[in-house]
C-alpha positions in Angstrom: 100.2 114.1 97.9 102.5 111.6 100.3 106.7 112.1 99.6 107.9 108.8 99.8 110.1 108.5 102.8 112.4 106.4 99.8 112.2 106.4 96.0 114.3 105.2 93.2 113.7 106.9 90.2 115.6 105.2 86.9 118.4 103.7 88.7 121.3 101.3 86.6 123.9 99.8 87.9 126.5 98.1 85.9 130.0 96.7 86.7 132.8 96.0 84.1 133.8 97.5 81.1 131.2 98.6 78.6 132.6 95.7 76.3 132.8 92.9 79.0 130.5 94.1 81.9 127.2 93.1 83.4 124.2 95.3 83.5 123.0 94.3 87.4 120.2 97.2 87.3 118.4 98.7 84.6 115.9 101.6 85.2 114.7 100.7 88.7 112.0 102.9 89.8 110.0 102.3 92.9 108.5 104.5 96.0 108.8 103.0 99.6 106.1 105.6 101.8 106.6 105.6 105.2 104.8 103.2 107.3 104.9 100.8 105.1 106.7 97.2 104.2 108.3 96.1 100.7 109.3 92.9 99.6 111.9 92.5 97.1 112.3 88.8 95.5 114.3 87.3 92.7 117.1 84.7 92.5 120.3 84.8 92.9 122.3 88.0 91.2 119.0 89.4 90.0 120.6 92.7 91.7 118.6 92.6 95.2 122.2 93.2 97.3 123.6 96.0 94.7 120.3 98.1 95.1 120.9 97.7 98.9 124.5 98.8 98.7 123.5 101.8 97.2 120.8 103.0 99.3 123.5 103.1 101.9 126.3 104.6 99.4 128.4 101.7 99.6 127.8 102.2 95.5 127.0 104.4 93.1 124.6 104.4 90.6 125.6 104.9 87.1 122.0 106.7 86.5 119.0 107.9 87.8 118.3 109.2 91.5 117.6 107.7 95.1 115.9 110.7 97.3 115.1 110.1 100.6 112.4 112.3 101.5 112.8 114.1 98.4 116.9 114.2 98.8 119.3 113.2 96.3 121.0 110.7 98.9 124.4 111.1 96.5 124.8 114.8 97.0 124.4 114.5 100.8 127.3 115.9 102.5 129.2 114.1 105.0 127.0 115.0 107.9 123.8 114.4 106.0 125.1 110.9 105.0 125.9 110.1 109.1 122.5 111.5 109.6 120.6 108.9 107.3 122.4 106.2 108.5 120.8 106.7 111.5 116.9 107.2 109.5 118.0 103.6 107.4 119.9 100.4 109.1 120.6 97.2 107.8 120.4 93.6 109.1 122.6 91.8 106.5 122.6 87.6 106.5 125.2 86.7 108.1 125.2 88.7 111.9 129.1 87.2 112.2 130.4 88.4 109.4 129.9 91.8 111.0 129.2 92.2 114.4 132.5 92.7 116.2 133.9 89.6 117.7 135.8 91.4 120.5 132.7 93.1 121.9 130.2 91.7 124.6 126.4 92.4 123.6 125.9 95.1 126.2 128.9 97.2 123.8 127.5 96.5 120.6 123.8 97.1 121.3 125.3 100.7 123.0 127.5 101.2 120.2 124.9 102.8 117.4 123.6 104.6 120.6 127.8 106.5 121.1 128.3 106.6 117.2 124.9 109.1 116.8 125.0 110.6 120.4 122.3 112.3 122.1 122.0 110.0 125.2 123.9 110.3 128.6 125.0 106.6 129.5 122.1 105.4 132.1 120.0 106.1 129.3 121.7 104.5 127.0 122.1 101.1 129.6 118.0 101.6 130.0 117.6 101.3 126.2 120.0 98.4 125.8 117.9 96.4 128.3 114.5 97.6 126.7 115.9 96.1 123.1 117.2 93.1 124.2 113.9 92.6 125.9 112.0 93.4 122.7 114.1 91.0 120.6 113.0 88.7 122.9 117.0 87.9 124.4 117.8 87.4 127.8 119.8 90.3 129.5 122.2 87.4 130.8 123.8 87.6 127.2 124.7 91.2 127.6 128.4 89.6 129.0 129.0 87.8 126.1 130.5 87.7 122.6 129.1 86.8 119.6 130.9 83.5 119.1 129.0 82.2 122.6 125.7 82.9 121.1 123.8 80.9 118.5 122.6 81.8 114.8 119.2 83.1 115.4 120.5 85.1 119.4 122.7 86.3 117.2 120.7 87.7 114.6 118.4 88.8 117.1 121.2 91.3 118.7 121.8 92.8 115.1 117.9 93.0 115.0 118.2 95.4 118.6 121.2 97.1 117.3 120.0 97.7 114.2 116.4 99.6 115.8 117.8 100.8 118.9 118.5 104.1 117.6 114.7 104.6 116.0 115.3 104.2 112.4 112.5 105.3 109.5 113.5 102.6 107.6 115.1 99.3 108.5 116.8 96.7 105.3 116.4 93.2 105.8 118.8 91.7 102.9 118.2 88.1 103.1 118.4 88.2 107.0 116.5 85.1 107.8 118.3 82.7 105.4 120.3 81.3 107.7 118.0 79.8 110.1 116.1 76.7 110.4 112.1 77.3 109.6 111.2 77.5 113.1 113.2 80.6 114.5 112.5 82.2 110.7 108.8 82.1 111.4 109.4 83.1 115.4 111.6 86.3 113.4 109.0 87.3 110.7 106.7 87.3 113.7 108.6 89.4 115.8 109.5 91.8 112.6 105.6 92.0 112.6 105.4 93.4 116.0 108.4 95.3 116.2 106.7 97.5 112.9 103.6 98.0 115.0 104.9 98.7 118.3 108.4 101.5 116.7 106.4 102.4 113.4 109.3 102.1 111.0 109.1 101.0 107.4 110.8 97.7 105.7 112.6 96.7 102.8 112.8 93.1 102.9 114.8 91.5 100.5 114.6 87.5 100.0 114.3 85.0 97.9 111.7 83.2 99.3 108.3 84.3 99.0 106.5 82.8 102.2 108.5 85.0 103.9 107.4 87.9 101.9 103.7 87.0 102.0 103.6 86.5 105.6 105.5 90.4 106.5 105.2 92.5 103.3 102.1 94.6 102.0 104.2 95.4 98.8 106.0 93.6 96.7 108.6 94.0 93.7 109.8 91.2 91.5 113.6 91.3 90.4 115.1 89.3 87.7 118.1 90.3 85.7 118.4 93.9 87.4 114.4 94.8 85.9 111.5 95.2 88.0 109.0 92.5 86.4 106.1 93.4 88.4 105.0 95.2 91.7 102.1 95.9 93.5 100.0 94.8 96.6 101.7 91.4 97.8 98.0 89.5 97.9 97.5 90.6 94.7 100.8 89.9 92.7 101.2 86.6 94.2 97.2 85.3 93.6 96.8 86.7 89.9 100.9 87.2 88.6 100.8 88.5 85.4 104.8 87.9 84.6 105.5 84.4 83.7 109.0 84.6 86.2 106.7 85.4 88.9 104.8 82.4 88.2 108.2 80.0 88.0 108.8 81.4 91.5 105.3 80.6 92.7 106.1 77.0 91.5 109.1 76.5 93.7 107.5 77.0 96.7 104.4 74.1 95.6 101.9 77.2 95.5 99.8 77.9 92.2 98.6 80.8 91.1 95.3 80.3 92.0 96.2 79.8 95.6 99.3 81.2 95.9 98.5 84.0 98.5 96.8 82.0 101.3 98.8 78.5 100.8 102.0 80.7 101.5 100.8 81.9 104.8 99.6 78.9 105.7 102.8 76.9 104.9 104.2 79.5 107.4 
């Protein structure tokens, strides 16, 4: 049988006293096999952002286990934890809040590409223009900073950086929100072929499920820090069989019924 390149088995998550605190996960289990692309959806603090953190160790989980390729990722050694940063990267929301605002593009696309070594500089300037190509930028924008860019060039360049290095597994928390529908539908498209053409896997966590039907085979339902349902995203989304499902299925104008193919239309 297939490892999963990612599995959480049991995880909770809780913050707070044991009198006064909130329970944000609560026996998350779920396999992620390489190759292929998850969707995580659920409203606002249903604990989509904590599971994130802790795939990349900013957290702890209180219980349970997250192996990556069969490793406990919270008995990796300091090395080993570098190491998987490079196999899993993370486009967050908001591309300002953390791409440095001192460096030009050129320096932070070649940054990731310094941090985990392994190429001698003309290589490194031949990826940087093969990225920024991919991501569909113009390699006039390599001289500039991020505040002279817009939202979606922006997110674009955390796109390249965040790939440039060949990841396994690339986290998408709620990376499109900020844009206006067009460039979010020009993204997921570009998400699509950027999967085919580097053959990484995706966790893409969001709220909104058009999104999710139009990039994710798989899909996961989070509300309160449980897993309502998961399963093939056609299939969860035409026949739900969890009533918050359904209520999200609403807010988008999409029954049941004809939930699966009215999403990708409305893309």
């Amino acid at each position: 049988m297939t490892m999963p390149l990612l599995e959480f088995k049991g995880i909770c998550k809780g913050f707070g006293s044991a009198e006064t605190g909130k329970q944000v996960l609560d026996q998350i289990s779920l396999k992620i096999y390489a190759g292929s692309s998850w969707g995580l959806v659920g409203g606002s603090g249903a604990g989509k952002t904590t599971l994130a953190n802790l795939i990349l160790g900013l957290e702890k989980p209180d219980q349970g286990q997250i192996l990556f390729r069969g490793q406990d990722v919270n008995l990796f050694s300091k090395v080993e934890r570098h190491l998987l940063h490079k196999e899993i990267q993370v486009i967050w929301q908001d591309p300002m809040m953390y791409l440095n605002p001192f460096l030009k593009v050129s320096q932070l696309m070649e940054e990731p590409l310094i941090c985990f070594g392994g190429w001698p500089e003309p290589e490194r300037r031949q990826k940087v223009l093969h990225y920024l190509d991919l991501v569909e930028l113009d390699k006039g924008l390599l001289e500039k900073r991020p505040h002279e860019l817009s939202g979606g060039q922006c997110q674009r360049v955390a796109m390249a950086r965040a790939i440039i290095c060949g990841p396994t597994l690339v986290i998408l928390d709620e990376a499109l929100s900020g844009l206006d529908a067009d460039l979010q539908a020009r993204i997921l498209d570009l998400l699509k072929r950027l999967k085919q053409e580097k053959e990484f896997s995706y966790l893409f966590i969001s709220h909104d499920l058009r999104q999710v039907a139009w990039l994710c085979s798989d899909l996961a339902v989070l509300k309160e820090g449980r897993i309502r349902e998961m399963g093939p995203t056609g299939q969860v989304l035409a026949h739900p069989t969890d009533s918050y499902t359904e209520k999200l299925l609403a807010c988008t104008g999409q029954g049941p019924a004809k939930s699966y193919d009215g999403l990708l239309k409305n893309m």
